[in-house]
ZABALO-595133 format. One record per residue: x, y, z of N, C-alpha, C, CB in turn; residue number from 1. Coordinates in steps of 0.2 Angstrom, whole numbers, plus 2048, in hexadecimal, padded with zeros to 3 digits. Glycine has a CB too. Example, Ala and Ser with C-alpha at 12.3 -4.5 7.8 and 13.67 -1.06 7.14 Angstrom:
<lumkes>
LUMKE n.px n.py n.pz ca.px ca.py ca.pz c.px c.py c.pz cb.px cb.py cb.pz resi
LUMKE  842  7E4  827   83E   7EA   827  842  7F0  827   839   7EA   82D    1
LUMKE  840  7F5  823   844   7FB   824  840  800  827   846   7FD   81D    2
</lumkes>
This chain:
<lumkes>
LUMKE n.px n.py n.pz ca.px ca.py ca.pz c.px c.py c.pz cb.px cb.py cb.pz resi
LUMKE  7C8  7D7  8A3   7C8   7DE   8A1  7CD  7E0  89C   7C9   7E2   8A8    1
LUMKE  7D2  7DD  89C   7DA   7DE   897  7D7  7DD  891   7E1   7D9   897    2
LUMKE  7D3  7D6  891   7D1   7D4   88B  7CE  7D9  886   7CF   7CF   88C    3
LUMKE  7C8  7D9  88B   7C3   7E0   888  7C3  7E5  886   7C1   7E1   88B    4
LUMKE  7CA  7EA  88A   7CF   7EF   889  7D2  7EE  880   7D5   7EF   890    5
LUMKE  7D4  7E7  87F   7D8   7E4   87A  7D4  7E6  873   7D8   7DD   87B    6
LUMKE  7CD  7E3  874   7CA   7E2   871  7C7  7E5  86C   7C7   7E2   874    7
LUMKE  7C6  7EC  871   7C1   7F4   870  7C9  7F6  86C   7BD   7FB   87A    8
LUMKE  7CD  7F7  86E   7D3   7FA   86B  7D5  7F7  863   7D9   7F9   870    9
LUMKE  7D5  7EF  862   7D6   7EF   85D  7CC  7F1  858   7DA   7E8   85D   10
LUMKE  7C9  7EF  85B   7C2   7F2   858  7C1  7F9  855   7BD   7F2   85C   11
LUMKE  7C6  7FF  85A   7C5   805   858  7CB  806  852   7C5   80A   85E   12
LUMKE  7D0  801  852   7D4   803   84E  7D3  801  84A   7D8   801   84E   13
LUMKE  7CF  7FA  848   7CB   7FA   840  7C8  7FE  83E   7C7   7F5   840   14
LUMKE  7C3  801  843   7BE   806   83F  7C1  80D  83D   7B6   809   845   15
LUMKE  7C8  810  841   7CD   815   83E  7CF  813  836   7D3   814   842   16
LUMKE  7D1  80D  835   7D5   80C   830  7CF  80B  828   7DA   804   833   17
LUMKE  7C8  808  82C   7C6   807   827  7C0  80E  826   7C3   800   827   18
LUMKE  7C0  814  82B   7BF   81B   829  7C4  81E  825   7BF   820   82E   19
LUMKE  7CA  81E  826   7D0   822   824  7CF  81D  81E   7D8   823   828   20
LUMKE  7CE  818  81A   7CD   814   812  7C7  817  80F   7CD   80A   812   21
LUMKE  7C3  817  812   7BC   81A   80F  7BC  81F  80E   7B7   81A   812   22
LUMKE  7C0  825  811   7C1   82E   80F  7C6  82C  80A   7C4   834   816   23
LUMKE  7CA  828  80A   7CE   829   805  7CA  828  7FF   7D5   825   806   24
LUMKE  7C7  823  7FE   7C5   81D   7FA  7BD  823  7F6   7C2   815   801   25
LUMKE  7BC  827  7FB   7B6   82D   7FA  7BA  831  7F4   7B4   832   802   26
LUMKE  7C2  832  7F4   7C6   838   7F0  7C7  834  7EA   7CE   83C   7F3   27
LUMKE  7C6  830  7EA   7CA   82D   7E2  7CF  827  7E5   7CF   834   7DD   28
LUMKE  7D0  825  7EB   7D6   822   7EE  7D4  81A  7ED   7D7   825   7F5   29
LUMKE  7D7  815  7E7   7D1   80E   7E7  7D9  809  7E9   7CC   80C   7DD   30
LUMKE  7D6  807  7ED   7D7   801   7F3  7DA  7FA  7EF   7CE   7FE   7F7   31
LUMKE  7E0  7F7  7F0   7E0   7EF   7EF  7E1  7EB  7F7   7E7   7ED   7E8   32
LUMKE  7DE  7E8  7F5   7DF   7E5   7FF  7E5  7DE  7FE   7D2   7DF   803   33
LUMKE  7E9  7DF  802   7EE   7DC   805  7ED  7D3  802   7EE   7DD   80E   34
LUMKE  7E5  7D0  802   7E5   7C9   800  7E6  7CA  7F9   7DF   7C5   803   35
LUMKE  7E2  7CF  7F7   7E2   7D0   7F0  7E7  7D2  7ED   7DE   7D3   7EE   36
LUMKE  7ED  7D5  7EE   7F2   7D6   7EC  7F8  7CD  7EB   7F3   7DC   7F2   37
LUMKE  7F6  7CC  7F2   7FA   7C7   7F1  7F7  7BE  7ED   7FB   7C7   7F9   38
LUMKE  7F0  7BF  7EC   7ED   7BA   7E6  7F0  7BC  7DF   7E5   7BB   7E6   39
LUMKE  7F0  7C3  7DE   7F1   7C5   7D7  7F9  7C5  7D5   7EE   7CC   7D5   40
LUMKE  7FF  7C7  7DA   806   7C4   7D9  807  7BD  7DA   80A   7C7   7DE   41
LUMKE  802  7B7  7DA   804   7B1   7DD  803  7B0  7D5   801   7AD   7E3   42
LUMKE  7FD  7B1  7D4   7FB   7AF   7CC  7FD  7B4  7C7   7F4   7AD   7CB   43
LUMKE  7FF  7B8  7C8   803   7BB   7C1  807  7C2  7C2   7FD   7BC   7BA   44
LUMKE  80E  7BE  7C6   813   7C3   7C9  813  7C8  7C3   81B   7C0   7CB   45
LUMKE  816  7CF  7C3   819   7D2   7C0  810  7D6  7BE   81E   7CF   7BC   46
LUMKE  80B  7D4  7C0   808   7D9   7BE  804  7DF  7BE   806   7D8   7BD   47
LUMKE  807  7E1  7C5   808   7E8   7C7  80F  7EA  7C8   803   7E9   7CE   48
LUMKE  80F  7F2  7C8   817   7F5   7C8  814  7F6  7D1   81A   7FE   7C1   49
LUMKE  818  7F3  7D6   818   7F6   7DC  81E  7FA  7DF   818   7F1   7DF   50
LUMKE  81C  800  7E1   81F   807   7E3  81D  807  7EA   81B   80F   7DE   51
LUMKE  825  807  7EF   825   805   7F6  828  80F  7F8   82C   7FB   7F9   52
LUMKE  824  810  7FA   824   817   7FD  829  818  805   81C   819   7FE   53
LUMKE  82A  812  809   82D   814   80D  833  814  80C   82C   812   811   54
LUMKE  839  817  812   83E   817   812  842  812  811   83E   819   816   55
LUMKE  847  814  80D   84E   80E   80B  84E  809  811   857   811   809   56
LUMKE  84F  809  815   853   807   81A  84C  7FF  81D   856   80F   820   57
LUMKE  846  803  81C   83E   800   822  840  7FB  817   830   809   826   58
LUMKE  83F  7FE  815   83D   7F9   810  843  7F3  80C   838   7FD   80B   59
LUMKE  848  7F3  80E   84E   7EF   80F  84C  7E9  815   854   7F5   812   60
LUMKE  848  7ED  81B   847   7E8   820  841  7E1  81C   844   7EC   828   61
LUMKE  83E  7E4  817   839   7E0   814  835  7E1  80E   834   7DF   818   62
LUMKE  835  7DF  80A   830   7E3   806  82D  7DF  801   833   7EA   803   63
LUMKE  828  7DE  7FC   825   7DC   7F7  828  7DB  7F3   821   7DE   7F6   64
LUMKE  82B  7D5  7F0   82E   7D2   7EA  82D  7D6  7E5   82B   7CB   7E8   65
LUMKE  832  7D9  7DF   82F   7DB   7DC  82F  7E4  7DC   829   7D7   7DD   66
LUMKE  82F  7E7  7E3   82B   7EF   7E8  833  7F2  7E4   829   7F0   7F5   67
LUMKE  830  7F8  7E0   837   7FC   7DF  835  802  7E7   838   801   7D5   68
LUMKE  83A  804  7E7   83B   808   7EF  83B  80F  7EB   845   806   7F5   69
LUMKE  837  813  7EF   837   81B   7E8  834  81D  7F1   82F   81C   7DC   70
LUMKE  839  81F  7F6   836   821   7F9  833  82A  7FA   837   81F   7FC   71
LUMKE  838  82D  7F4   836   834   7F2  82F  836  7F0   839   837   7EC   72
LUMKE  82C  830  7EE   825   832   7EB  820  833  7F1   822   82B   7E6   73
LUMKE  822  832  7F8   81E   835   7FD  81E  83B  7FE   820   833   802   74
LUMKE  823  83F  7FA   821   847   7FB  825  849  7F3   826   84C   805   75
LUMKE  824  846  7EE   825   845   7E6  822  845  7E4   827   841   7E4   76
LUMKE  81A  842  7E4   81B   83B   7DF  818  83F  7D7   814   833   7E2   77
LUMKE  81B  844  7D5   81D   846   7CD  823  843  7CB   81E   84F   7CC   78
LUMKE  824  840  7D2   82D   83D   7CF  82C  835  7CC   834   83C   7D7   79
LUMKE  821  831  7CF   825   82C   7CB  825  82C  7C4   823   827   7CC   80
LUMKE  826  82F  7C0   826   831   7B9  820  82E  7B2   82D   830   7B7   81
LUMKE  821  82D  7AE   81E   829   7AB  81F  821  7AA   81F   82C   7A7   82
LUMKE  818  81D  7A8   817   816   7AA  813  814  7A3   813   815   7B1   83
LUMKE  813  80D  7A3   810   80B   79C  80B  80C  79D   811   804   79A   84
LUMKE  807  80E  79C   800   80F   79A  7FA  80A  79E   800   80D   790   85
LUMKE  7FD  805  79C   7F9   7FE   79E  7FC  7FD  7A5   7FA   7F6   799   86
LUMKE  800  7FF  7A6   801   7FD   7AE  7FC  801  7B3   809   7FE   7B1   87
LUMKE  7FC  7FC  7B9   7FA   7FB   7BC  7FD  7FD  7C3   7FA   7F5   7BA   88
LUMKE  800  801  7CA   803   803   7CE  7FF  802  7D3   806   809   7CD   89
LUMKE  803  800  7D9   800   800   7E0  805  802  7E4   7FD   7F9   7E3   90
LUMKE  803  806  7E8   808   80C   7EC  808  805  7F3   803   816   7EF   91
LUMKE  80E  806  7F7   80E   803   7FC  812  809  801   811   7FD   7FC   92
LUMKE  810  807  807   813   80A   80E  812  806  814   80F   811   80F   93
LUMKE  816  809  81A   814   802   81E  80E  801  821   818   801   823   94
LUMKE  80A  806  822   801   806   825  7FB  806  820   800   80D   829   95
LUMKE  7FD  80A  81A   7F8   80B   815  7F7  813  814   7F1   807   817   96
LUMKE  7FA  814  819   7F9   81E   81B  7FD  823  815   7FF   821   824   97
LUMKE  802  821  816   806   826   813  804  825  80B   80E   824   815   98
LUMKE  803  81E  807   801   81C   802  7FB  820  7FE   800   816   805   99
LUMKE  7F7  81E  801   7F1   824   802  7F3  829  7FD   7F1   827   80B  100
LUMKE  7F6  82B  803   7F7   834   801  7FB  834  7FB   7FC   839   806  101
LUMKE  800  82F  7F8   804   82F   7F2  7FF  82E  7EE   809   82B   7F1  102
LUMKE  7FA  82B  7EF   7F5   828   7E8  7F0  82C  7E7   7F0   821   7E8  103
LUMKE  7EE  82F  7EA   7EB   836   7EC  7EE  83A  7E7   7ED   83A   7F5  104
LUMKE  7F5  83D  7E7   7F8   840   7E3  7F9  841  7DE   7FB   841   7E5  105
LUMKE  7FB  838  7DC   7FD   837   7D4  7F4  836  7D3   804   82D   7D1  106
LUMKE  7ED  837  7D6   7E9   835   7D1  7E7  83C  7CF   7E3   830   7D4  107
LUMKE  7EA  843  7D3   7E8   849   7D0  7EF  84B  7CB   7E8   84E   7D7  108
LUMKE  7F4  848  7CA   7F9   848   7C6  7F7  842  7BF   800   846   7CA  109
LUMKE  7F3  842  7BF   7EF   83D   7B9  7EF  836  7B9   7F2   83E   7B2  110
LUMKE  7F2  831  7BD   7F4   82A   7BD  7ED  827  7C0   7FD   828   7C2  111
LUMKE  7EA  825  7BC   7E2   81F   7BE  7E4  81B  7BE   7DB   81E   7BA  112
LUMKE  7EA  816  7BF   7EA   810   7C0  7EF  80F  7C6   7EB   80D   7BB  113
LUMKE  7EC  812  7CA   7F1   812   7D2  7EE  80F  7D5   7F4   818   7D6  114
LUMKE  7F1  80C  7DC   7EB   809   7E0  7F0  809  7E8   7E7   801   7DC  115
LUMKE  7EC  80A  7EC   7F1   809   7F4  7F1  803  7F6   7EE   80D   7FC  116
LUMKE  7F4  800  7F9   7F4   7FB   7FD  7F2  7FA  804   7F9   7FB   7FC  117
LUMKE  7E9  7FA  804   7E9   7FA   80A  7EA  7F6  810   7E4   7FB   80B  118
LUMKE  7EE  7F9  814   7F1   7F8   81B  7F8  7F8  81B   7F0   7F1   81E  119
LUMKE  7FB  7F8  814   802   7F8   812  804  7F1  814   807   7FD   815  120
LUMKE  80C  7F2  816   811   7EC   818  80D  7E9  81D   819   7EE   81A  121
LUMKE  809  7EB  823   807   7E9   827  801  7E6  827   809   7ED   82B  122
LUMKE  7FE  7E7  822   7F8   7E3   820  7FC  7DE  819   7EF   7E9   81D  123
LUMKE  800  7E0  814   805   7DA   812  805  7D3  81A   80F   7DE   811  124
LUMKE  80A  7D5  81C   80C   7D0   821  805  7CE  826   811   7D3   826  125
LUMKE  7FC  7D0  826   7FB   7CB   828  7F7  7C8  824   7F9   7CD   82E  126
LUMKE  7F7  7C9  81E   7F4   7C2   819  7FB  7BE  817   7F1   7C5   810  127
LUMKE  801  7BD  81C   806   7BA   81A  809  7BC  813   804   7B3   81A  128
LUMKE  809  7C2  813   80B   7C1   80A  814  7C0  80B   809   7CA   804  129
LUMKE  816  7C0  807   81D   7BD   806  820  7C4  806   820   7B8   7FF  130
LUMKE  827  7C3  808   82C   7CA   808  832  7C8  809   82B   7CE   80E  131
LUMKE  836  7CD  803   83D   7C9   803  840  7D1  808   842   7C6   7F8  132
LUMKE  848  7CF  806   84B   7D3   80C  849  7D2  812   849   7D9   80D  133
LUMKE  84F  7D5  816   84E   7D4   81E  850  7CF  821   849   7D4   820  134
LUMKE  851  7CD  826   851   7C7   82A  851  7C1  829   84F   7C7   82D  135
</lumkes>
């Protein structure tokens, strides 16, 4: 019966997470998925600017090679200022939530080439991606 309880719970959390990507994904909000993030830094680091939205302290414990920490841009993001043209930005956060809402914002502040990170750090960590900092 635990198991089963287990089960349904992580089942309903999937279908949460992948409603809450689809309403985003409905506004303009476009998706890079965790494997696909980490295929395209294996083979040609540096080619996205990665913007880590949480707090100094959670993203000290870990964060993506590379992740500048701008966690103002969660209730900012006019602050992240101007970017090369050709770049490329994927917001991060530790669930995919908060992210969201930043890319949400810079895509009504003009920036089309943003993208969330769905699941965040925690869909990072379960495609094994690498992470410096921390422990």
């Amino acid at each position: 019966m635990r198991r089963r309880s287990l089960f349904i719970g992580l089942v309903a959390a999937v279908v949460v997470l992948c409603v809450w990507d689809f309403a985003w994904w409905g506004l303009g909000v476009q998706p890079v998925f965790p494997w696909t993030l980490k295929r395209v830094l294996e083979n040609e680091p540096g080619s996205y600017v990665l913007v880590d939205v949480r707090p100094q302290d959670e993203f000290k414990r870990g964060h993506i090679r590379g992740a500048q920490n701008r966690p103002v841009l969660a209730s900012h993001p006019e602050m992240l200022g101007r970017q090369r043209p050709d770049s490329i930005i994927v917001v991060i956060c530790t669930s995919g939530h908060l992210s969201t809402k930043v890319v949400h914002r810079l895509n009504k502040l003009g920036f089309e080439r943003v993208y969330n990170l769905t699941g965040g750090m925690l869909g990072w960590r379960l495609v094994d991606g690498p992470i410096v900092g921390g422990d």
